[in-house]
Each structure stands twice: as C-alpha cells, then as structure tokens.
C-alpha positions in Angstrom: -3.1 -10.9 57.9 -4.9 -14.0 58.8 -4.6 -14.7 63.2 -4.9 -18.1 64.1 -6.2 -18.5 67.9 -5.7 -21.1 70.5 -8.9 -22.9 71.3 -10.8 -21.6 74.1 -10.8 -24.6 76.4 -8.6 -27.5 76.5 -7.9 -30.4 74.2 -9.8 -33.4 75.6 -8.3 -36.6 73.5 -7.0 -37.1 69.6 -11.0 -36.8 68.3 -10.8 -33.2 69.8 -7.4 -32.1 68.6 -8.5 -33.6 64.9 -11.7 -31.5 65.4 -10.1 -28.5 66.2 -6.8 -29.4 63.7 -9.9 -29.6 60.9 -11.9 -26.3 61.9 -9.0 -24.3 61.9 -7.6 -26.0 58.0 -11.2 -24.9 57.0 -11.2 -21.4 58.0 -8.2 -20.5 56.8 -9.0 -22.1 53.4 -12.3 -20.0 53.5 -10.1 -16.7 54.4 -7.5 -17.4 51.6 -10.2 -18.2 49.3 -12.1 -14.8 50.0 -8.8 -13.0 49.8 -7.6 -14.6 46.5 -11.2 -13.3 45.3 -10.8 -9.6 46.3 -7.6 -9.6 44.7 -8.6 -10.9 41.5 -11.5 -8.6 41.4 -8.9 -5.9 42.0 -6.6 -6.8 39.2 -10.0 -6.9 36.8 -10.6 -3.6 37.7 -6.8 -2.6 37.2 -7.1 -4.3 33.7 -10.4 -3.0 32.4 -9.8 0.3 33.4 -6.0 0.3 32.2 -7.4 -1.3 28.8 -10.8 1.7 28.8 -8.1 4.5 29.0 -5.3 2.8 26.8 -8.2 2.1 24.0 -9.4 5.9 24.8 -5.9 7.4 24.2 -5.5 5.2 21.1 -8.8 6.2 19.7 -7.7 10.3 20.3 -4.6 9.7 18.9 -5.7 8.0 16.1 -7.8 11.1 14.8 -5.2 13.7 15.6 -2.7 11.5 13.5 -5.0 11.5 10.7 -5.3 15.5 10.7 -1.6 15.7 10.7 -0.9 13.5 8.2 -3.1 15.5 5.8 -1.1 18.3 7.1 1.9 16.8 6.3 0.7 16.2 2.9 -0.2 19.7 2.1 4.0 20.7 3.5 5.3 18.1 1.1 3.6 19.9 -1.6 4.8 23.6 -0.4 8.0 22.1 0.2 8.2 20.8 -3.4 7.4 24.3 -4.9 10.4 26.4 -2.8 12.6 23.3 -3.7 11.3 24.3 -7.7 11.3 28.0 -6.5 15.2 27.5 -5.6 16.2 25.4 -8.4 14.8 28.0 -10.7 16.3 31.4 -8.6 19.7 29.3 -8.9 18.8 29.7 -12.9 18.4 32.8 -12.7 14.8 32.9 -12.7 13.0 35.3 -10.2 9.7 33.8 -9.9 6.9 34.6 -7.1 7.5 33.2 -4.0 4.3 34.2 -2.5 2.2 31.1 -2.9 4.8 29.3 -1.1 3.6 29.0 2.6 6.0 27.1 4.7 4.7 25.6 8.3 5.2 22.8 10.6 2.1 22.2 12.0 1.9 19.1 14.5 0.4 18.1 17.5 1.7 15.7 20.9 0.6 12.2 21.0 0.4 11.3 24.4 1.1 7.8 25.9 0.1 8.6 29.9 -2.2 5.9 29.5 0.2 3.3 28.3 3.0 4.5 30.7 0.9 4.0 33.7 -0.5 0.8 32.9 3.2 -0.3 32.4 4.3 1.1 36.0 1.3 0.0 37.8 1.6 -3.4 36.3 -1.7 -3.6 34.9 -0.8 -4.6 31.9 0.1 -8.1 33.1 -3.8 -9.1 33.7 -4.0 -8.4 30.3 -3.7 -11.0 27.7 -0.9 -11.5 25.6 -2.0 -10.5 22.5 -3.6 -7.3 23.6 -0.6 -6.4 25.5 1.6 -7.0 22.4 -0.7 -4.7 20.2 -0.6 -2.0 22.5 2.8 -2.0 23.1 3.1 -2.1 19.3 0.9 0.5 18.4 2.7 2.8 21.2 6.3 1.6 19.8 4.8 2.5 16.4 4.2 6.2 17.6 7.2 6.6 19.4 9.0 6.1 15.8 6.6 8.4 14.4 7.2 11.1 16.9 11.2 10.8 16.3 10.7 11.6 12.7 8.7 14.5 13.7 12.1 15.7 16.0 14.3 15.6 13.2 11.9 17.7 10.3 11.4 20.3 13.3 15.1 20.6 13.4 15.1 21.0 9.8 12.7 23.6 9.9 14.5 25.6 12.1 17.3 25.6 9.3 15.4 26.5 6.9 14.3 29.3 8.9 17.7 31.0 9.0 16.9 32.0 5.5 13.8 33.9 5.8 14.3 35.7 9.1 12.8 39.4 9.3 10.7 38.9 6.1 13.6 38.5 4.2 12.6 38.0 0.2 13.8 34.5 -0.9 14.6 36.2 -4.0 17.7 38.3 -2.6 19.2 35.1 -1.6 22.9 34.7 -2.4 24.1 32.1 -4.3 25.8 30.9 -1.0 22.4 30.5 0.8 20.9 28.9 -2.5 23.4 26.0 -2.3 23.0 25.4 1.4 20.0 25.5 1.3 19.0 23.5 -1.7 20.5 20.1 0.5 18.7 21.2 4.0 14.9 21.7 2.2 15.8 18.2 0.5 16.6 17.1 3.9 13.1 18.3 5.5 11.4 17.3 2.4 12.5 13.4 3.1 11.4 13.4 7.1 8.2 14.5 5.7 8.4 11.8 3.5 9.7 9.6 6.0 6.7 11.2 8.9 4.2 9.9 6.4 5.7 6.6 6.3 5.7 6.4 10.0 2.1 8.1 10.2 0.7 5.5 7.9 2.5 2.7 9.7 1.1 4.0 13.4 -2.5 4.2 12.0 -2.2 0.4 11.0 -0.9 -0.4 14.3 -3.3 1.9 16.0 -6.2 -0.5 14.3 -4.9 -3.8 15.0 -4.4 -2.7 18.6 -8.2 -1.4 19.1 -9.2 -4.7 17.0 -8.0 -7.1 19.9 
C-alpha cells in the first residue's frame, strides 16, 4: 500500500503547492513503477517454473508411454492367439493354451504439473501457442487414459473365465460364445489405446517443440 503524507510545513504560495503537487506525482510514479517490476518478475518466475515442471512431466510421460505402447503391442498379439485359441476350441479343436499369457500392464500418467499451473494461473504468462500445446498434449493423454478405463474393464471380463486356474479348454460352449464378443471387445480398446498412444506422443512433441 502506497501512504501519501501531508507536507511537513505549510504551503507558502502556488510555486510551493506545484512543488510539492510534482514531488508527490513523481514518487508515486517511482513506487508503482518498482511494484509493477516485482510483480512481473514474479509472474516470470511463476511461468518458467510452471513451464520447467510442465516440460519435466511431459518429458517422463513421454517415455513411460513409449514402454506401454510396446506393451500394448505384445497384448494385441496374445490377445489375437486366445481369440484363435477360442475360435478353434469352438471347432472342436483342443489346442495348447499355454503360450497364451494374458496381462494388462499400464502405468499413471500424471498431469500435477499441468493442473497446478492451470489453478495458480501461471499459465496465463505464458504465450499462446505454448499454452495451447500443453493443453493439447494433456487433452491428448486424458483421451488416452479413457481408453485405458474401458480395456481394464474388459479385462476384468475376461477374467471371469479363468478364475482359480481354470483350463480354457473345459470351457462351455456358453462361456465360448460370451466370450468370443468380450476378448473382441478388449482386443479393439487395445487397438483403439494404440491409436490414442500414438496420437499423445505426437502431441507430447509438438508441445516440448514450442
């Protein structure tokens, strides 16, 4: 809070009110100026350090999305041979199931950087087009992550049929034609994670680009 003071001794005369009119204009100039500085210095810090955790986040994220979509690709592939597996036990052939290794293997891609930028309001120093890719690359994620919620669920269907050790090859003909449409189902949100996956890494890139 600037404080404004009356002048120690009287005003003698228009020269002296102008004087004093003039010294006080200038001081408070000089105050506003200095506080307009501190703040802007603030909100630079604000920004560069939102943008060095945002980019660090990215960067993390990035790598741990590359692992995972190589892990997805590997469960496509097991997921195509009990989809063969089933197709052929519905035909009456008993085949090995044993190379068939079913797992969901994913990790959390956190957004605590982006979140907190966004609530602070740091984000607002930033420029536009680094605020757009960021937000992009985030909204990217966030529509990976969703695809990752609905093969989980499917997983925990196709679970059902296995439970205790249970040999795929005593399944009934029942189970066989349920479960024929629910690995289908997980079988095209893997496709559908890889999509995403693919899409967030291109986002990731043209957001750590800016």
């Amino acid at each position: 809070m600037l404080d404004v003071h009356a002048p120690e001794h009287g005003i003698n005369g228009t020269r002296d009110f102008f004087l004093h009119l003039f010294t006080i204009t200038v001081g408070l100039l000089i105050a506003l100026g200095l506080e307009a500085g501190v703040e802007a210095l603030h909100h630079r810090h604000q920004r560069q350090e939102a943008e060095a955790t945002i980019r660090q986040e990215l960067n993390e994220n990035r790598q741990t999305l590359l692992k995972m979509q190589q892990n997805t690709s590997t469960e496509a592939a097991n997921l195509k041979k009990a989809l063969t597996f089933l197709e052929d036990l519905r035909a009456g052939k008993k085949d090995d199931p044993s190379g068939i290794k079913l797992g969901f293997n994913v990790q959390p891609l956190p957004d605590a950087a982006w979140r907190t930028a966004t609530t602070t309001g740091a984000v607002s120093y930033m420029s536009y087009d680094e605020a757009q890719g960021f937000a992009l690359a985030y909204h990217e994620q966030q529509l990976y992550e969703d695809t990752v919620a609905a093969a989980l669920h499917e997983y925990e269907l196709l679970e059902t049929y296995v439970l205790d050790g249970r040999d795929p090859r005593t399944l009934t003909p029942e189970d066989i034609a349920t479960a024929l449409p629910d690995l289908r189902r997980t079988l095209a949100d893997l496709n559908a994670m890889h999509d995403w996956g693919r899409g967030a890494l291109g986002s990731y890139d043209d957001a750590l680009k800016q």
